[in-house]
PyMOL CGO cylinders between C-alpha atoms (Angstrom):
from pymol import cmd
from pymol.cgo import CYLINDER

trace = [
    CYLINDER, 0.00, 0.00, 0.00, 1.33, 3.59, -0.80, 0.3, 1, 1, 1, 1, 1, 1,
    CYLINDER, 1.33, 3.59, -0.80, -0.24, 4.21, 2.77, 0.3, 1, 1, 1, 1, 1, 1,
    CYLINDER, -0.24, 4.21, 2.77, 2.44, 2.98, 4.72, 0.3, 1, 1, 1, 1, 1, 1,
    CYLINDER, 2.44, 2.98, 4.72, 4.54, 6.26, 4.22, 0.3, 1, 1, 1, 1, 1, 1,
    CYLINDER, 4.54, 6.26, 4.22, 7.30, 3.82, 2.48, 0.3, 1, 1, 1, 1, 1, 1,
    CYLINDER, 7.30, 3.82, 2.48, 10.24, 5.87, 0.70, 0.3, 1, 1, 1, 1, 1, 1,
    CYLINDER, 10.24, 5.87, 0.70, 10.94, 2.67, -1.25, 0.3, 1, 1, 1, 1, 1, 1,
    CYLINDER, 10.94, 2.67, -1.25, 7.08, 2.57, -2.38, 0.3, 1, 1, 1, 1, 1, 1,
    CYLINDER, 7.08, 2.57, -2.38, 7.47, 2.90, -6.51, 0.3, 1, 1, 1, 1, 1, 1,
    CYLINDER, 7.47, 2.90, -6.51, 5.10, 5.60, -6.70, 0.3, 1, 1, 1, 1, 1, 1,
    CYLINDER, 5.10, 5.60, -6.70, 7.03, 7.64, -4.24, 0.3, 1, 1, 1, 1, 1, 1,
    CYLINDER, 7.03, 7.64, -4.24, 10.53, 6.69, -5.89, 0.3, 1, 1, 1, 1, 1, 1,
    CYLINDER, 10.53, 6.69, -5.89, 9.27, 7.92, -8.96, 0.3, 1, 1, 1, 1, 1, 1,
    CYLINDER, 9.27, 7.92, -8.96, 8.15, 10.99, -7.62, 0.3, 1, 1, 1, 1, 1, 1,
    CYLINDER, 8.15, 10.99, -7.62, 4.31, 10.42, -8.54, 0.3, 1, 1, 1, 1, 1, 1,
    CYLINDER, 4.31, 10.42, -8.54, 3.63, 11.01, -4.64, 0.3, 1, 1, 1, 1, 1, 1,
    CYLINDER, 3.63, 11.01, -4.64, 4.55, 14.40, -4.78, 0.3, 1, 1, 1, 1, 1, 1,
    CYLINDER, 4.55, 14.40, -4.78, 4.36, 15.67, -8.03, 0.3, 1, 1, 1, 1, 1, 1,
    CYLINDER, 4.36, 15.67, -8.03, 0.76, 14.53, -8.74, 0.3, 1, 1, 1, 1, 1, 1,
    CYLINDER, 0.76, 14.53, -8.74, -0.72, 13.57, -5.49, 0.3, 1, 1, 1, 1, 1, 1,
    CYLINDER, -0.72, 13.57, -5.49, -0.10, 13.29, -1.91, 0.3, 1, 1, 1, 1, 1, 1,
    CYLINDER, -0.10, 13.29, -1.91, 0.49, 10.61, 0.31, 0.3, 1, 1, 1, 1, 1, 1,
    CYLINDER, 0.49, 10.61, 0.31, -2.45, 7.97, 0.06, 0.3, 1, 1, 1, 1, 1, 1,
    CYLINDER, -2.45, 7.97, 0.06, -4.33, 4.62, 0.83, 0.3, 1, 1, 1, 1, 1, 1,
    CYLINDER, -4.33, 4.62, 0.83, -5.02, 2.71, -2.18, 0.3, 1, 1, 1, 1, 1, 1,
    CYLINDER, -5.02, 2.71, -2.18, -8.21, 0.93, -1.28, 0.3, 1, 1, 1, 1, 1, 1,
    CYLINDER, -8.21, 0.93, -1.28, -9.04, -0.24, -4.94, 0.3, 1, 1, 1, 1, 1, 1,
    CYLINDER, -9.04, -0.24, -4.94, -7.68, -2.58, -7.52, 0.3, 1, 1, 1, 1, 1, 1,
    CYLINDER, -7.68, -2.58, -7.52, -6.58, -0.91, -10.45, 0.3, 1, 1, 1, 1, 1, 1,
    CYLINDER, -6.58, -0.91, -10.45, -5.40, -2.69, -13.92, 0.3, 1, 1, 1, 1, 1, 1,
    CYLINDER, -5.40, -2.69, -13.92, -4.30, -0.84, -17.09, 0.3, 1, 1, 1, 1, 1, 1,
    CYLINDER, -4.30, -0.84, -17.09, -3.22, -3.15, -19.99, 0.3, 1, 1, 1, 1, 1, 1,
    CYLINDER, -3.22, -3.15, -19.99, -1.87, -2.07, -23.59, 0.3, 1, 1, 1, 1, 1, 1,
    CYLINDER, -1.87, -2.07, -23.59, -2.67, -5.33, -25.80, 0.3, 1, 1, 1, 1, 1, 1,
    CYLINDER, -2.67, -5.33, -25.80, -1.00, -7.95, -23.67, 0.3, 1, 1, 1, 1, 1, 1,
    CYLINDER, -1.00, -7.95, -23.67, 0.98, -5.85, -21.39, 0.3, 1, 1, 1, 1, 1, 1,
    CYLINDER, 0.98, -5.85, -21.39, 0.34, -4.54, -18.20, 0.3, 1, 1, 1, 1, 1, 1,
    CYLINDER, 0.34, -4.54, -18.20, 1.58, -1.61, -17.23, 0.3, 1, 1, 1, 1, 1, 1,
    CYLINDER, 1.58, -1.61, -17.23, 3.31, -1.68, -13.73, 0.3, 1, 1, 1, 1, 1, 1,
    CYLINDER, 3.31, -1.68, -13.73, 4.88, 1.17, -11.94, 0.3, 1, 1, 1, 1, 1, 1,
    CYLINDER, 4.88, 1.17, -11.94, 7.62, 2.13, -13.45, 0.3, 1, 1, 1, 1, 1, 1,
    CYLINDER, 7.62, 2.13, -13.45, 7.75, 0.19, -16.59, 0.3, 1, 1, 1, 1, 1, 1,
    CYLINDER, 7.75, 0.19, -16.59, 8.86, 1.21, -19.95, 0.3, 1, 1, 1, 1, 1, 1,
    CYLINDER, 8.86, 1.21, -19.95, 6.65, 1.92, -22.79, 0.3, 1, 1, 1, 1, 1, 1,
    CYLINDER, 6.65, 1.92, -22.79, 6.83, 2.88, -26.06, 0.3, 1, 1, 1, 1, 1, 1,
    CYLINDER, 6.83, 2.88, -26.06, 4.63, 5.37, -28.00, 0.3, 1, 1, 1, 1, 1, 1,
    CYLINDER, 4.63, 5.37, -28.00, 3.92, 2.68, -30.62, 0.3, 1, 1, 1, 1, 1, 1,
    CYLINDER, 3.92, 2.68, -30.62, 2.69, 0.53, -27.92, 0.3, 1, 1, 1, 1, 1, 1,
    CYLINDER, 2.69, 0.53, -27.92, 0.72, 3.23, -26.27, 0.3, 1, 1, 1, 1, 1, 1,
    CYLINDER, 0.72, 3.23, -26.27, -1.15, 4.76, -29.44, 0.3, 1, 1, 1, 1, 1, 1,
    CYLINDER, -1.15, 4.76, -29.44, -4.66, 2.97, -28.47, 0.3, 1, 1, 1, 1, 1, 1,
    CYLINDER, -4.66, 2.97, -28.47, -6.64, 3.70, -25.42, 0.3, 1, 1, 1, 1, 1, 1,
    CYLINDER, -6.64, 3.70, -25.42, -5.59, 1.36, -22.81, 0.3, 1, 1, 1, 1, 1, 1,
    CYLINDER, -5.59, 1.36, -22.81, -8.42, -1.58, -21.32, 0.3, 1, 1, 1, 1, 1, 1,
    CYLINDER, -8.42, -1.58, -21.32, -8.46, -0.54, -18.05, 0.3, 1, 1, 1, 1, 1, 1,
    CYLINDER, -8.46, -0.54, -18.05, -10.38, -2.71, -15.04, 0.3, 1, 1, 1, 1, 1, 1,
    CYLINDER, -10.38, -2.71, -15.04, -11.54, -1.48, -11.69, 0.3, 1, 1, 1, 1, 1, 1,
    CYLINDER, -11.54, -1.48, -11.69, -12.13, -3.11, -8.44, 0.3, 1, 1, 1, 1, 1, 1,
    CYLINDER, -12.13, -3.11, -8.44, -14.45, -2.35, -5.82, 0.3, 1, 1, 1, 1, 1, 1,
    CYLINDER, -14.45, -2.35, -5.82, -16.94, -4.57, -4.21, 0.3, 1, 1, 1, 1, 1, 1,
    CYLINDER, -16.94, -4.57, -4.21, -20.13, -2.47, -5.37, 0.3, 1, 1, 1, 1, 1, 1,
    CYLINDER, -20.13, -2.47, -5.37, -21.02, -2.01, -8.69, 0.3, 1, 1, 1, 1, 1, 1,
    CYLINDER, -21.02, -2.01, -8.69, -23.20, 1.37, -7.28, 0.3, 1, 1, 1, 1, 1, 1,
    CYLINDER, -23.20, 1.37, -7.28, -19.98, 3.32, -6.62, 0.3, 1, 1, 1, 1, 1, 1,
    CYLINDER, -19.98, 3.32, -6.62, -18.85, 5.02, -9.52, 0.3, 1, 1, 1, 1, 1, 1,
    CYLINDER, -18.85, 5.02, -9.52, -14.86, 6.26, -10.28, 0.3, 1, 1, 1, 1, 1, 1,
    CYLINDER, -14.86, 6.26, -10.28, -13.07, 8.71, -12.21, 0.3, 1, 1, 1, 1, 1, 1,
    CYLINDER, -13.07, 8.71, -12.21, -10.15, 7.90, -14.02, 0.3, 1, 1, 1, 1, 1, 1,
    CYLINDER, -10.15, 7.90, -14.02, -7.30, 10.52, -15.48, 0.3, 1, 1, 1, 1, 1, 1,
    CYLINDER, -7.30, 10.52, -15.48, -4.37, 9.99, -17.23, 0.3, 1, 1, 1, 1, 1, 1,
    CYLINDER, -4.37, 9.99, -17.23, -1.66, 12.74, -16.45, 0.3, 1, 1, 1, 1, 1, 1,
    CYLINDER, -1.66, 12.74, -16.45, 1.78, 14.12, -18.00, 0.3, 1, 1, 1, 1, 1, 1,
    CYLINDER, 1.78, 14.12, -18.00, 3.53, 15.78, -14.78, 0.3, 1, 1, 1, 1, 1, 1,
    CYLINDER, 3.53, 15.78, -14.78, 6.77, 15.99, -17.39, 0.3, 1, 1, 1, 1, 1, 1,
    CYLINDER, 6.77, 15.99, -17.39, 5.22, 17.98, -20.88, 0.3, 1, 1, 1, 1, 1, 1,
    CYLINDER, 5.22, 17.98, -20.88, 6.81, 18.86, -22.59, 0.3, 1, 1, 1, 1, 1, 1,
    CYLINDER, 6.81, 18.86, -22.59, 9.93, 17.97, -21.23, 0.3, 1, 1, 1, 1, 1, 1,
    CYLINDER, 9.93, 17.97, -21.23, 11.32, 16.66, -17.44, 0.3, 1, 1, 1, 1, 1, 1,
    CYLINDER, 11.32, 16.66, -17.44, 13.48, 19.28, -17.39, 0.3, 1, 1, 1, 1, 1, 1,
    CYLINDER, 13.48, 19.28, -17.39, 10.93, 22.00, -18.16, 0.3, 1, 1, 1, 1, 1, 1,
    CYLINDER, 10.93, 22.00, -18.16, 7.00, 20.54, -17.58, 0.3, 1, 1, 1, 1, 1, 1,
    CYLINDER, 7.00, 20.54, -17.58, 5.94, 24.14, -17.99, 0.3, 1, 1, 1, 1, 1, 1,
    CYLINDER, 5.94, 24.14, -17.99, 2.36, 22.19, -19.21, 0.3, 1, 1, 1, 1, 1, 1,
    CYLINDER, 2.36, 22.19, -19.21, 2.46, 19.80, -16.13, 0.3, 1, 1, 1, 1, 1, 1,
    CYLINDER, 2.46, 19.80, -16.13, 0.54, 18.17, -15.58, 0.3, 1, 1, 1, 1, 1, 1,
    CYLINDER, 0.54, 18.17, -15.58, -1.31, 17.27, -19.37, 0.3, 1, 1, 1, 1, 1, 1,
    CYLINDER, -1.31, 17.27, -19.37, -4.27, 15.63, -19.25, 0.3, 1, 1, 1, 1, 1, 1,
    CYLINDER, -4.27, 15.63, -19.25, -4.13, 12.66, -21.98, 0.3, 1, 1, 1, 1, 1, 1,
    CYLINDER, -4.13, 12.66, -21.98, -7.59, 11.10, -20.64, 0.3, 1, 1, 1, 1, 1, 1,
    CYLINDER, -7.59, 11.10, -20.64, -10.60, 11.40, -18.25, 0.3, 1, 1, 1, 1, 1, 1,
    CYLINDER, -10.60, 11.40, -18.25, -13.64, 8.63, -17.89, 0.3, 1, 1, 1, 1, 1, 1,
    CYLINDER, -13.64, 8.63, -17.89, -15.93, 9.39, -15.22, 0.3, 1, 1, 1, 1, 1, 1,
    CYLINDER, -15.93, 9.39, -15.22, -19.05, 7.65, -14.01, 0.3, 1, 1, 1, 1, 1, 1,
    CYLINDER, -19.05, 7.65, -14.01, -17.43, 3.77, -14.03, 0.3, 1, 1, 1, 1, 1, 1,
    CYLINDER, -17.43, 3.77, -14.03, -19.26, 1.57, -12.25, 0.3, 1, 1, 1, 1, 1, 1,
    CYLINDER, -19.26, 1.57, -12.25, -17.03, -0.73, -9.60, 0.3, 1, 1, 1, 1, 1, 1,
    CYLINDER, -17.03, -0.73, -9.60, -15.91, -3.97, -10.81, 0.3, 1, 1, 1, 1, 1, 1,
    CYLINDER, -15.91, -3.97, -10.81, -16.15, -3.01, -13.99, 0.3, 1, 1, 1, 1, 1, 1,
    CYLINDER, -16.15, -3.01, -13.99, -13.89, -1.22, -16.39, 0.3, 1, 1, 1, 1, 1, 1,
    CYLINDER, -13.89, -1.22, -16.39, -13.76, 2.11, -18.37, 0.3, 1, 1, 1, 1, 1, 1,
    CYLINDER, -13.76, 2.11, -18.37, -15.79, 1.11, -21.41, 0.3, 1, 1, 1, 1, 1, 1,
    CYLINDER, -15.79, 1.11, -21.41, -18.96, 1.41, -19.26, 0.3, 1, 1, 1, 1, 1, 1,
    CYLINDER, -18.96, 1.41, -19.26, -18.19, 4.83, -17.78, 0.3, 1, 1, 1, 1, 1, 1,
    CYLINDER, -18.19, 4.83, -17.78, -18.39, 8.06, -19.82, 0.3, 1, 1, 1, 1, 1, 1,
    CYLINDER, -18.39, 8.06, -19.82, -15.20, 9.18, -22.00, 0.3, 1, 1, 1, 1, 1, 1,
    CYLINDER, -15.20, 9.18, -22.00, -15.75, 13.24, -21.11, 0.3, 1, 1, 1, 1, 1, 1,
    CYLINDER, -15.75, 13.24, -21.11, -12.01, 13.93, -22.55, 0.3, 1, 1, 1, 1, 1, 1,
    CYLINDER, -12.01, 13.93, -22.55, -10.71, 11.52, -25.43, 0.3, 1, 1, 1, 1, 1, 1,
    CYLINDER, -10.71, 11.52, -25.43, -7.85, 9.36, -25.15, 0.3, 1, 1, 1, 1, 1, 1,
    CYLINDER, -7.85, 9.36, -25.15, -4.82, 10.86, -26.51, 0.3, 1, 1, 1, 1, 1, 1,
    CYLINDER, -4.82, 10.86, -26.51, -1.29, 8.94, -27.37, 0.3, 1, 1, 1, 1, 1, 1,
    CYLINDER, -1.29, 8.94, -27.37, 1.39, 10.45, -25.78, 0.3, 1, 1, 1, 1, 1, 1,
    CYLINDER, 1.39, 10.45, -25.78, 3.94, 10.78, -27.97, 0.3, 1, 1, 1, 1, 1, 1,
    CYLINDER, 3.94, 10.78, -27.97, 6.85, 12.40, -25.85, 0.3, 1, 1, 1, 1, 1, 1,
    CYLINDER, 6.85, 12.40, -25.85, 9.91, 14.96, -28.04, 0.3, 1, 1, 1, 1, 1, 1,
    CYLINDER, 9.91, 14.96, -28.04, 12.09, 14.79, -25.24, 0.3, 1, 1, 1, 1, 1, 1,
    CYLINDER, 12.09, 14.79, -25.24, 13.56, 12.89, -22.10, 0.3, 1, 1, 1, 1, 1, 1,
    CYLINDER, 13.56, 12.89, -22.10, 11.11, 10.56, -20.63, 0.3, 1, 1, 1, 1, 1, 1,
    CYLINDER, 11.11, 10.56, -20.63, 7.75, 11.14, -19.40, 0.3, 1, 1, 1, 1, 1, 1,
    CYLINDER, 7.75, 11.14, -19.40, 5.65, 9.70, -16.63, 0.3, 1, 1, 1, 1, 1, 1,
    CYLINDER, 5.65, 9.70, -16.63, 2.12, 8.89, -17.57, 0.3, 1, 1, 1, 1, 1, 1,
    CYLINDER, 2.12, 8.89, -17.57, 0.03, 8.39, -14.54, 0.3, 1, 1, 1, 1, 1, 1,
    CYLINDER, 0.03, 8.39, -14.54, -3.27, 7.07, -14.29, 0.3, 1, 1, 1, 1, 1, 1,
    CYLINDER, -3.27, 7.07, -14.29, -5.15, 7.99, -11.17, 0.3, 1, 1, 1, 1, 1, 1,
    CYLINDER, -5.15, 7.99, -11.17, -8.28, 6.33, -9.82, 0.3, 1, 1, 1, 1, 1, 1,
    CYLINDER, -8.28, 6.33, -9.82, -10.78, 8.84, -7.87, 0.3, 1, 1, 1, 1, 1, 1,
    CYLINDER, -10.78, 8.84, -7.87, -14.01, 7.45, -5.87, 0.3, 1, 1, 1, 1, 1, 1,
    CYLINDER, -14.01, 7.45, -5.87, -17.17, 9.90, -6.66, 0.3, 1, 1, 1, 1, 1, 1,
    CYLINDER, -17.17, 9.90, -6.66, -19.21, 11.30, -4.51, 0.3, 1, 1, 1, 1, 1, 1,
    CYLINDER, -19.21, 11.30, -4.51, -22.29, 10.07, -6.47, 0.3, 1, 1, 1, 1, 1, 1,
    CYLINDER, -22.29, 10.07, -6.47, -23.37, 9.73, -10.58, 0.3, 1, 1, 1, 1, 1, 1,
    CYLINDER, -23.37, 9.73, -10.58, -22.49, 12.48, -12.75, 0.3, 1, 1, 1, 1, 1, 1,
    CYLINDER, -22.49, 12.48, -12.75, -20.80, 14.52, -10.33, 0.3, 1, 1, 1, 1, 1, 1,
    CYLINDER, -20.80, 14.52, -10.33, -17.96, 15.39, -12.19, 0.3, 1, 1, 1, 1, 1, 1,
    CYLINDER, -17.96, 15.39, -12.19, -17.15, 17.56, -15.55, 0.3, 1, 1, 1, 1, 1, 1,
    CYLINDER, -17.15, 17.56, -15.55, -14.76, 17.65, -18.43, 0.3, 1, 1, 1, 1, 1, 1,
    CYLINDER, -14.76, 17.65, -18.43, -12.24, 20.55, -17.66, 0.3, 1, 1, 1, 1, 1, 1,
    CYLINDER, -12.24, 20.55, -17.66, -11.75, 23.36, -20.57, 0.3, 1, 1, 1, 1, 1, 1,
    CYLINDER, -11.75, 23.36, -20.57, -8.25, 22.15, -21.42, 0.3, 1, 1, 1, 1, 1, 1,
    CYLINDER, -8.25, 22.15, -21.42, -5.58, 19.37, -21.30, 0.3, 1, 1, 1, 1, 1, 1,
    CYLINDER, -5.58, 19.37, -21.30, -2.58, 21.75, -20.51, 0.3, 1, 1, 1, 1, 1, 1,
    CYLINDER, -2.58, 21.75, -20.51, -2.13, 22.30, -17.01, 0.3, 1, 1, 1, 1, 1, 1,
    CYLINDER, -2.13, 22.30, -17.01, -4.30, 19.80, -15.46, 0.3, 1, 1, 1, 1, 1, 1,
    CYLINDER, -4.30, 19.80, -15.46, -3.42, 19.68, -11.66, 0.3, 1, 1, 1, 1, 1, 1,
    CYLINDER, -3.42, 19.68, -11.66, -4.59, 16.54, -10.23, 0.3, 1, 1, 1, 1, 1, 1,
    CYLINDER, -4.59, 16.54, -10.23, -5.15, 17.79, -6.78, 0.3, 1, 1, 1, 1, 1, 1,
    CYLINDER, -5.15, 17.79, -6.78, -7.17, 21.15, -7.40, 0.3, 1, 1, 1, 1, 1, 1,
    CYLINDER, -7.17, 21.15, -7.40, -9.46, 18.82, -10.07, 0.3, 1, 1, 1, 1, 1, 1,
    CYLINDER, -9.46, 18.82, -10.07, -9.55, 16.69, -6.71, 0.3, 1, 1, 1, 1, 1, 1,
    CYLINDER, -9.55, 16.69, -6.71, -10.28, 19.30, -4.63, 0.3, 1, 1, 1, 1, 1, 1,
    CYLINDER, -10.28, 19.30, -4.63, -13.08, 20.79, -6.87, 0.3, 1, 1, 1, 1, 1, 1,
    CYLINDER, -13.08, 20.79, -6.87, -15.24, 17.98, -7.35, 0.3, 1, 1, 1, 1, 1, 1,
    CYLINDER, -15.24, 17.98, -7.35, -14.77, 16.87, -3.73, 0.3, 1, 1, 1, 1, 1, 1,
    CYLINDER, -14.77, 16.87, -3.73, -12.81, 13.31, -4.45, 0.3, 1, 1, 1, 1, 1, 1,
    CYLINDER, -12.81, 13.31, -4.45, -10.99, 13.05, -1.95, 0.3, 1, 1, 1, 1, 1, 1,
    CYLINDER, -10.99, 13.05, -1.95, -7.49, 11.09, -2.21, 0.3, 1, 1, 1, 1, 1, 1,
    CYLINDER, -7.49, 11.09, -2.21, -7.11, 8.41, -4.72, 0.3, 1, 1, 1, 1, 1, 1,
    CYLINDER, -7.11, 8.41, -4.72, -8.14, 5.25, -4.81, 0.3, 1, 1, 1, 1, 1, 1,
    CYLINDER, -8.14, 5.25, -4.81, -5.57, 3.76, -6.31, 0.3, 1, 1, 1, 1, 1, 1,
    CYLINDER, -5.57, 3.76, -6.31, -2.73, 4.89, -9.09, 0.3, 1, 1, 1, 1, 1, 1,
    CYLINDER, -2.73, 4.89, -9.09, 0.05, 3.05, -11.19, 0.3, 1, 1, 1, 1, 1, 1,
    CYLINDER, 0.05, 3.05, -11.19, 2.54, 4.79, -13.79, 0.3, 1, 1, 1, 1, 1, 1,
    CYLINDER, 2.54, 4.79, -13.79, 4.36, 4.24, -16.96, 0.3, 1, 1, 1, 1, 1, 1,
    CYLINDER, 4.36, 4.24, -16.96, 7.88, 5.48, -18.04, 0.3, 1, 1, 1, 1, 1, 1,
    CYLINDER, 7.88, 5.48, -18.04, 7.46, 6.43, -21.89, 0.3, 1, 1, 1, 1, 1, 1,
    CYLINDER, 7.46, 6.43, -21.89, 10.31, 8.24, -24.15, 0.3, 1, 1, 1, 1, 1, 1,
    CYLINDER, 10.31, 8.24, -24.15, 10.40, 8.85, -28.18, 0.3, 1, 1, 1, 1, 1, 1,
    CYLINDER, 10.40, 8.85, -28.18, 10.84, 5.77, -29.79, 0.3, 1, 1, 1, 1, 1, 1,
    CYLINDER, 10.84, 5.77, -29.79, 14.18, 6.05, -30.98, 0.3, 1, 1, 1, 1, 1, 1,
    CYLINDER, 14.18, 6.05, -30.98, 14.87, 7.24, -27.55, 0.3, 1, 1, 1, 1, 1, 1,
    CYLINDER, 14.87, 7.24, -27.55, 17.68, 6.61, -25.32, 0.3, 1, 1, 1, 1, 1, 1,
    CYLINDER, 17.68, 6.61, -25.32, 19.19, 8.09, -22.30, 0.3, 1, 1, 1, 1, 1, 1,
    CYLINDER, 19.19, 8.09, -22.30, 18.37, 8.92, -18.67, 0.3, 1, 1, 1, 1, 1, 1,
    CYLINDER, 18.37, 8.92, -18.67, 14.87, 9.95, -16.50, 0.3, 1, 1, 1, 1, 1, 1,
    CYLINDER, 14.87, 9.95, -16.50, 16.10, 13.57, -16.94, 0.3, 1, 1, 1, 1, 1, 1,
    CYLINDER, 16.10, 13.57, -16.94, 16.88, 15.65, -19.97, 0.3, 1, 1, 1, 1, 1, 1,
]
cmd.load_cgo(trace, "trace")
């Protein structure tokens, strides 16, 4: 659990805890899969393997609680300068526990990252609503910030989150650049 104030915890090693949310409890299964892979903190993925919206399954116990789901950039356009951090690459709302995103509502379309420079974190982030319909599309991508959207539409921490490393695909090199 990310809970247990762990430094070694691999959302807090790769600086998700922190740059995109606080310290939490996950409390919800969360699974994100690209064709036959699934992602796991930290791995490595390639634009090519990221170009179609990912299946994504959620836990719960209760098919009457409904989740939001975003998909963040806290390093556009580039780690060394996320002047756009975070961008918002995707947002389903309204998914119904123990189910997945394809029966919640896609309110901003999936969009393939497709990083220029360095490499990128893409974080996905799983919010429990307050109720149906609760929550809104915001009026841009650029400067998303995870928190305030959390903040605004009352959603407490997250549920649960996992993250992706993901570089041009003739990339090589460190985290930073």
């Amino acid at each position: 659990m990310v809970g247990d104030q762990s430094t070694r915890h691999p959302l807090v090693v790769g600086r998700v805890i922190g740059d995109v949310v606080n310290q939490f409890t996950g409390s919800t299964s969360l699974r994100v899969s690209y064709g036959r892979k699934t992602v796991a903190n930290g791995c490595d993925m390639r634009p090519s393997h990221v170009l179609d919206q990912p299946r994504v399954e959620i836990g719960g116990d209760d098919f009457r609680n409904f989740y939001t789901l975003v998909l963040v950039d806290p390093d556009a356009p580039s780690p060394s300068n996320p002047n756009l951090r975070e961008y918002l690459h995707w947002m389903v709302t309204d998914i119904p526990g123990t189910t997945g995103t394809g029966f919640g509502q896609e309110i901003v379309s999936y969009e393939s990252p497709r990083p220029s420079m360095g490499t990128h974190r893409l974080v996905f982030v799983l919010f429990r609503q307050l109720g149906r319909q609760t929550v809104y599309a915001p009026g841009w991508r650029q400067n998303f910030i995870t928190r305030d959207f959390s903040e605004l539409y009352n959603l407490g921490s997250p549920v649960a989150a996992v993250y992706f490393n993901c570089q041009r695909e003739k990339g090589t090199g460190g985290r930073r650049s």
